[in-house]
C-alpha positions as CSV (number, residue, x, y, z in Angstrom):
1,X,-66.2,-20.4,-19.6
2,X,-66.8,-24.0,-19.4
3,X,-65.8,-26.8,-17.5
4,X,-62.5,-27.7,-19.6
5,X,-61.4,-24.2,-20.0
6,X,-61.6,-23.4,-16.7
7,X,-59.0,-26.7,-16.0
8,X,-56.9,-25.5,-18.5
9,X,-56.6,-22.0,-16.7
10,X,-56.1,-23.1,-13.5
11,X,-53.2,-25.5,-15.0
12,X,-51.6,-22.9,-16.2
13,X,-51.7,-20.2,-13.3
14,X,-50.0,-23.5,-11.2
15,X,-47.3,-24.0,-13.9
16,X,-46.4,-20.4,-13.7
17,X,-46.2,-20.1,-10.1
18,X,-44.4,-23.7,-9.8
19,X,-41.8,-23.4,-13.4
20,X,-38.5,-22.6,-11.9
21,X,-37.0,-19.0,-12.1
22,X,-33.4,-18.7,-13.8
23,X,-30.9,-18.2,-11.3
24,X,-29.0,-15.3,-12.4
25,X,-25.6,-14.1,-10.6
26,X,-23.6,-10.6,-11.8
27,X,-19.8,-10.5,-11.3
28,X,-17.7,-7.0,-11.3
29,X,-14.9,-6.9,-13.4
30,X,-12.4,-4.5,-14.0
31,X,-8.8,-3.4,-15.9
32,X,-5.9,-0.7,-14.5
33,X,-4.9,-0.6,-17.7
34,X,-6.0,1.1,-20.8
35,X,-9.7,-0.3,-22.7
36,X,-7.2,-1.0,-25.6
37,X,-4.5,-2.5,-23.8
38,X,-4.6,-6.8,-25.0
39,X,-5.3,-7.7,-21.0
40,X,-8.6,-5.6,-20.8
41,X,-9.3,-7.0,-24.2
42,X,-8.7,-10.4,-23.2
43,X,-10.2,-10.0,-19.7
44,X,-13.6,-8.7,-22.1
45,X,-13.5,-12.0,-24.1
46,X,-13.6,-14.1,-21.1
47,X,-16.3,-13.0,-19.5
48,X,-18.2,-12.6,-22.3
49,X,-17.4,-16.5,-22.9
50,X,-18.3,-17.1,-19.1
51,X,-22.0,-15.6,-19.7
52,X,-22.4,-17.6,-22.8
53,X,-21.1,-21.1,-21.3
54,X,-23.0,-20.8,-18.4
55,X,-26.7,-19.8,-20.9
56,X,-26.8,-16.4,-19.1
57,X,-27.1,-17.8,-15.5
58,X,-23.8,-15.7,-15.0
59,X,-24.1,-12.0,-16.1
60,X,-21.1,-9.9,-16.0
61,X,-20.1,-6.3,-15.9
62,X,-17.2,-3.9,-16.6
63,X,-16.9,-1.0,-13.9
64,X,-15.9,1.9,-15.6
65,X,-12.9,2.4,-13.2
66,X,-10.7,0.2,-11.4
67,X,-11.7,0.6,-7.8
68,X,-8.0,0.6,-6.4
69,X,-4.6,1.6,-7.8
70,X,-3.1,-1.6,-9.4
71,X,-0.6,-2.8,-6.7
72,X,-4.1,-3.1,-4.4
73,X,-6.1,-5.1,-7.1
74,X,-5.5,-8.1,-4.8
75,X,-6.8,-7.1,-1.7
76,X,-10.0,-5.1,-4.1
77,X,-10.9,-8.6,-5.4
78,X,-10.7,-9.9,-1.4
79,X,-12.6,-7.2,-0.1
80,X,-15.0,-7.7,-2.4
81,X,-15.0,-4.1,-4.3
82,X,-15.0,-6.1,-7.7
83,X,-15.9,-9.5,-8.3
84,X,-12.4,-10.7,-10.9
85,X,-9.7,-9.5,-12.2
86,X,-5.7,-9.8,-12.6
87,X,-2.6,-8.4,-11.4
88,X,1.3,-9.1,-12.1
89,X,3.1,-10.3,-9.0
90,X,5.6,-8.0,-9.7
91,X,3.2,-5.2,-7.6
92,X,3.4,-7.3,-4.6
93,X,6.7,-9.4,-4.7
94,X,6.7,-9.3,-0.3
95,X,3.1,-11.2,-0.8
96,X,4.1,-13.8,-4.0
97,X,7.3,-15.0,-3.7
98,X,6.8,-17.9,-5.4
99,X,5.4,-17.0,-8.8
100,X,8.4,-14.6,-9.5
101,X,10.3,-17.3,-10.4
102,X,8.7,-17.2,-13.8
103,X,10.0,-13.5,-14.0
104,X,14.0,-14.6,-13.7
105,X,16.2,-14.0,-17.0
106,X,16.1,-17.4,-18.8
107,X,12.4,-18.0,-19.9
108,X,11.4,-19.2,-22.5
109,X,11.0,-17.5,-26.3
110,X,7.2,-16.2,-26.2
111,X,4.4,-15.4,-23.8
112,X,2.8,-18.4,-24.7
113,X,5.4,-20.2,-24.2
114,X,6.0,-18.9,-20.5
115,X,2.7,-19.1,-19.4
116,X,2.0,-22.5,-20.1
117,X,5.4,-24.1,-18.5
118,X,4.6,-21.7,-15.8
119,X,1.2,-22.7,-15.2
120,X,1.8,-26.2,-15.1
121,X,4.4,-25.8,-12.3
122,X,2.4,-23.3,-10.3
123,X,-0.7,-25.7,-10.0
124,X,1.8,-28.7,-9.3
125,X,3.9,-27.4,-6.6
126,X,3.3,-23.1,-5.5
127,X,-0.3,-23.1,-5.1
128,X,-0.8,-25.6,-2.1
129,X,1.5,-22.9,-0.2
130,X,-1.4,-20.6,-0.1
131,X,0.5,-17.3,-1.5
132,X,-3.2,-16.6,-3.1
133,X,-5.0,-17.4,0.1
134,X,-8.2,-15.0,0.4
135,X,-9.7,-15.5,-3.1
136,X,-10.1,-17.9,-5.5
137,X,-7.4,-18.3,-8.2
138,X,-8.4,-18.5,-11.6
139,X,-5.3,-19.3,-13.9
140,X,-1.5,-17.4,-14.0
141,X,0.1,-16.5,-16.9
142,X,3.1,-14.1,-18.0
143,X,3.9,-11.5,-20.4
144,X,6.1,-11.9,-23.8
145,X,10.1,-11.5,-23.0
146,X,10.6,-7.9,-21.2
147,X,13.0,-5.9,-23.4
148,X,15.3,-2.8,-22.8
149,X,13.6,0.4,-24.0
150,X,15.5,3.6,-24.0
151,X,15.5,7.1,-25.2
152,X,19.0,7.4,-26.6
153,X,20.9,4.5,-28.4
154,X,22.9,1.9,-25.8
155,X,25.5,0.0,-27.6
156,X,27.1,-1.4,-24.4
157,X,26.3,-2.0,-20.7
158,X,29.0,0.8,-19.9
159,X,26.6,3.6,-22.1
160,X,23.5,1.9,-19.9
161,X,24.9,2.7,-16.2
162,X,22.7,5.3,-14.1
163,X,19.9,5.3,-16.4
164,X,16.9,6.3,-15.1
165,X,14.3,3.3,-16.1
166,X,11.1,2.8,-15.1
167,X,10.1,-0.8,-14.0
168,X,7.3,-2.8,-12.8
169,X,9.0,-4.0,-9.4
170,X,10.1,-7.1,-8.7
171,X,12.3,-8.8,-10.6
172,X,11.9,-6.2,-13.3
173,X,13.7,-3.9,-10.9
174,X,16.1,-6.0,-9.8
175,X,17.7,-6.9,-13.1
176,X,17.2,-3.5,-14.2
177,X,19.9,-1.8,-11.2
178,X,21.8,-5.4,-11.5
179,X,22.9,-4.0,-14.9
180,X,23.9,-0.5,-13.7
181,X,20.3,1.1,-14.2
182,X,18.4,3.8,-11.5
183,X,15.4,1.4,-11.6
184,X,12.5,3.3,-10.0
185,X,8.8,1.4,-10.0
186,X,5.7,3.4,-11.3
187,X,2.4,2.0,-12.7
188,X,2.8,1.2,-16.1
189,X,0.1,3.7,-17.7
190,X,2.0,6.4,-16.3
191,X,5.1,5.4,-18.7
192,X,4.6,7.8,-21.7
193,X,4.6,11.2,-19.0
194,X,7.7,9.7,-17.5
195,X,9.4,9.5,-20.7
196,X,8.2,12.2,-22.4
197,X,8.9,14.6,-19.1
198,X,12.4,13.2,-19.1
199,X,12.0,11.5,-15.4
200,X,12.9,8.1,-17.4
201,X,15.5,7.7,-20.0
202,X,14.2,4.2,-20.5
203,X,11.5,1.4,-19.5
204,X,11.3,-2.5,-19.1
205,X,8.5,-4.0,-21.1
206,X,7.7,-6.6,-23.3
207,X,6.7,-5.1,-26.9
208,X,3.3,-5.3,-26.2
209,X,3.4,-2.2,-24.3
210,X,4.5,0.2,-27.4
211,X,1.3,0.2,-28.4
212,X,-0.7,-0.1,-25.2
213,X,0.9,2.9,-23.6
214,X,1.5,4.9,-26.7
215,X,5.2,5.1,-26.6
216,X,6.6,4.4,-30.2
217,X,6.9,8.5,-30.3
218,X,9.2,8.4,-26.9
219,X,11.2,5.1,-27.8
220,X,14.5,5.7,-29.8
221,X,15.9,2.0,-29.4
222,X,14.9,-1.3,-28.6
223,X,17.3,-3.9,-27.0
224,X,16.5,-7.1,-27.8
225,X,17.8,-10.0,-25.3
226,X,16.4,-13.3,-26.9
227,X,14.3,-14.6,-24.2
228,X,14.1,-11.2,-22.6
229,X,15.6,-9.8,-19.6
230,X,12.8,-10.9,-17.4
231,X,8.8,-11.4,-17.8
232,X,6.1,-10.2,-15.3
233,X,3.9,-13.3,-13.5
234,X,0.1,-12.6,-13.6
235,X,-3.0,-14.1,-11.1
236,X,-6.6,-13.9,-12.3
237,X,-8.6,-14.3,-9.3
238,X,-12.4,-14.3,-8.5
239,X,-13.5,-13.1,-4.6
240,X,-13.6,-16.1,-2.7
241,X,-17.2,-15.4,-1.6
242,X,-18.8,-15.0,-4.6
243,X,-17.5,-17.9,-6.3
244,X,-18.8,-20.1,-3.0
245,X,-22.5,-18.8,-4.1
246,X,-21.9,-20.1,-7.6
247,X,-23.8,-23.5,-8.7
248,X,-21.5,-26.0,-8.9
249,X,-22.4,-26.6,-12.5
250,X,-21.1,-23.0,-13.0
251,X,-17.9,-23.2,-10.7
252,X,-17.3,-26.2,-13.1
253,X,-17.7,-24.4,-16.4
254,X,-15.7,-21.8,-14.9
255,X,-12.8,-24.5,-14.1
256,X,-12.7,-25.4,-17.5
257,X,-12.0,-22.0,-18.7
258,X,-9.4,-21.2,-16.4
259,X,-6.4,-23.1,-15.4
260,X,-4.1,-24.1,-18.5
261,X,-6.6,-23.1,-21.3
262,X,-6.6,-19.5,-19.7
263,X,-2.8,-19.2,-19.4
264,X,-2.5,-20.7,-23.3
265,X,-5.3,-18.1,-24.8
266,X,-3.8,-15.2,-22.8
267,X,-0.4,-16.0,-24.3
268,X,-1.1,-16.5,-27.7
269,X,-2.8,-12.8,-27.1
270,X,-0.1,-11.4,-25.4
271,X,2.7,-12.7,-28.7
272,X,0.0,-11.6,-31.6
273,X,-0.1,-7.9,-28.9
274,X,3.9,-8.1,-29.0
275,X,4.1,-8.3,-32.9
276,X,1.9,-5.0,-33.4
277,X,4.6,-3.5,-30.7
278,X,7.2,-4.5,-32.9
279,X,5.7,-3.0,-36.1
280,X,4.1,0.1,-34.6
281,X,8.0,0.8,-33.3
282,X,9.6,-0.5,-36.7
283,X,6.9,2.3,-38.1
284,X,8.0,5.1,-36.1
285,X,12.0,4.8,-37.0
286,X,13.2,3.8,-33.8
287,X,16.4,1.5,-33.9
288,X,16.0,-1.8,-32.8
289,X,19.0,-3.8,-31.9
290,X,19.6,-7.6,-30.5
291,X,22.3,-7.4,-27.8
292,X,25.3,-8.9,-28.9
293,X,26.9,-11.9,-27.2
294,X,29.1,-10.1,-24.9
295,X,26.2,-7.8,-23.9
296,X,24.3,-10.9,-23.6
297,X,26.7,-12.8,-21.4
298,X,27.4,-10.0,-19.4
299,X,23.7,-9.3,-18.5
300,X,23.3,-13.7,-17.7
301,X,26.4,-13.0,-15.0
302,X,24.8,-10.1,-13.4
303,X,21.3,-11.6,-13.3
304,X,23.3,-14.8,-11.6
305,X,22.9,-13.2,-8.0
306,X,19.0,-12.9,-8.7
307,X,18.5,-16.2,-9.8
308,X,20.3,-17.2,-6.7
309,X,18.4,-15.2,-3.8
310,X,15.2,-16.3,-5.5
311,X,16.0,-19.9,-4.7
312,X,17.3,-19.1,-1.1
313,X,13.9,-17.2,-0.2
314,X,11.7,-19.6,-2.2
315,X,13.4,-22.4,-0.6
316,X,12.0,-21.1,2.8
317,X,8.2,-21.6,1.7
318,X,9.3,-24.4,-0.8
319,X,12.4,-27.1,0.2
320,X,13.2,-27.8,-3.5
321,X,13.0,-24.4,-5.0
322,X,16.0,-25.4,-7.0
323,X,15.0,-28.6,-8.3
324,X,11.5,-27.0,-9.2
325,X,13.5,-24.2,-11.3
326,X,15.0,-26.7,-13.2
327,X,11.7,-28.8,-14.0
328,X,10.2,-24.9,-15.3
329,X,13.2,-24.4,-17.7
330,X,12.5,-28.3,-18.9
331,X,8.9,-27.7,-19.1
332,X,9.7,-24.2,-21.4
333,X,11.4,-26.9,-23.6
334,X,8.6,-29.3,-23.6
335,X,6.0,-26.5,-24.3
336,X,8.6,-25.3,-27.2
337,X,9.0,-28.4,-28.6
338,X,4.6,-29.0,-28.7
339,X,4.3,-31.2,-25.5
């Protein structure tokens, strides 16, 4: 070896000992609902975009089972069991007060619709009172309009006293007795044995969950409130330690995906998820019904009470609950109207 080779070899044993190793960081994920179900779908999507945006500094990976039972997904992520994930507020309405406002009768039309007006008013005025304290929140969204699902035909409230319907919790719940149900709250993958055993006559869901939890076979009508009955609030948070290791340049393109453009994608998801829901129930024979206006207005007075203790025990975390109800239900309409 001569003189010049052995400079060239020695330049490049220093280059490989001096060249910078790639950084790369592996975040947990999972879903308490089924692989098919649109949020697991969604929550796939995003973290596959995540590891693409960031040129594979960020890795992620699925577990193959939800470390905690879905009211404890919260404190899972905090703990640090899994890295992200989501949960509705509905699970734990003692610790989120706040976001159920965007689960009150009087929403908006579609998911996407929802979750936009209500993301813009959760970053502007819920999230500096720290109901998300202990990780790092991602983006909130909500679910398409919840609708009445029962076994049996309901043609009036009066056929719809003492049913036996399963809800998520929180407002759900609420509206459900508020209209003369037996509201009892179960996870929602457990819907289909409930109905099928006869321990529910009905559920609350959006149409989405037809599909997701196989239930066109155990649905014999659908009661369609335009705007739905209530929705279901979502956080997608990331442990708080973990994202404090992250690069800033990452916790930046991670930013960009969350926030807004999160609570938009997951809507348009959640409406495209509602219309299969629809069909697959318009395929199986069931009857599906809009509640007429005296059905209507009678639910909107028996919801009234709701609407109002949701101000008085928001207004204790939040002075101008009311005023910031009011800017939601205008920002619906913006939203609506393309703004």
């Amino acid at each position: 070896m001569n003189k010049l080779q052995k400079l060239a070899l020695a330049a490049f044993v220093g280059a490989a000992f001096t060249t910078p190793v790639l950084s790369q960081t592996t975040l947990t994920y999972s879903s308490w609902v089924p692989p098919t179900h649109h949020l697991t779908i969604w929550q796939q999507n995003w973290a596959a975009e995540l590891e693409k945006a960031t040129n594979g500094r960020i890795k992620t990976q699925s577990l193959p089972k939800a470390p905690a039972a879905a009211p404890g997904t919260f404190d899972a992520v905090r703990d640090g069991l899994m890295d992200f994930s989501y949960v509705t507020a509905s699970y734990t309405p003692a610790r989120h007060i706040l976001p159920l406002m965007a689960e009150l009768p009087g929403a908006g039309a579609t998911a996407e619709i929802n979750s936009v007006a209500y993301s813009r008013i959760y970053w502007k005025y819920f999230h500096k009172v720290g109901e998300y304290n202990g990780v790092k929140l991602l983006a909130v969204w909500t679910h398409g309009p919840g609708q009445m699902f029962t076994k049996k035909p309901i043609k009036s409230l009066a056929e719809f006293q003492n049913q036996k319907i399963r809800t998520g919790g929180g407002i759900a719940e609420r509206v459900a007795n508020a209209l003369g149900a037996s509201a009892f709250v179960k996870p929602a993958p457990e819907s289909y044995e409930l109905l099928n055993s006869g321990v529910a006559d009905g559920v609350f869901f959006p149409f989405e969950s037809i599909v997701s939890f196989k239930l066109d076979k155990v649905i014999g009508q659908a009661t369609v409130f335009p705007g739905g009955l209530y929705s279901s609030a979502f956080g997608f948070f990331m442990n708080e330690d973990k994202w404090n290791k992250l690069a800033k340049q990452d916790q930046d393109i991670i930013e960009k995906m969350s926030g807004e453009a999160a609570a938009r994608s997951n809507g348009k998801s959640w409406d495209a998820a509602d219309k299969v829901g629809l069909d697959a129930l318009k395929a199986a024979g069931a009857n599906i019904v809009t509640a007429d206006a005296g059905m209507r207005a009678e639910a909107q007075k028996r919801s009234g009470p709701i609407i109002e203790d949701w101000i008085k025990q928001a207004s204790a975390k939040l002075p101008n609950a009311k005023a910031v109800l009011d800017e939601f239900h205008a920002e619906l309409k913006k939203v609506e109207a393309g703004k």
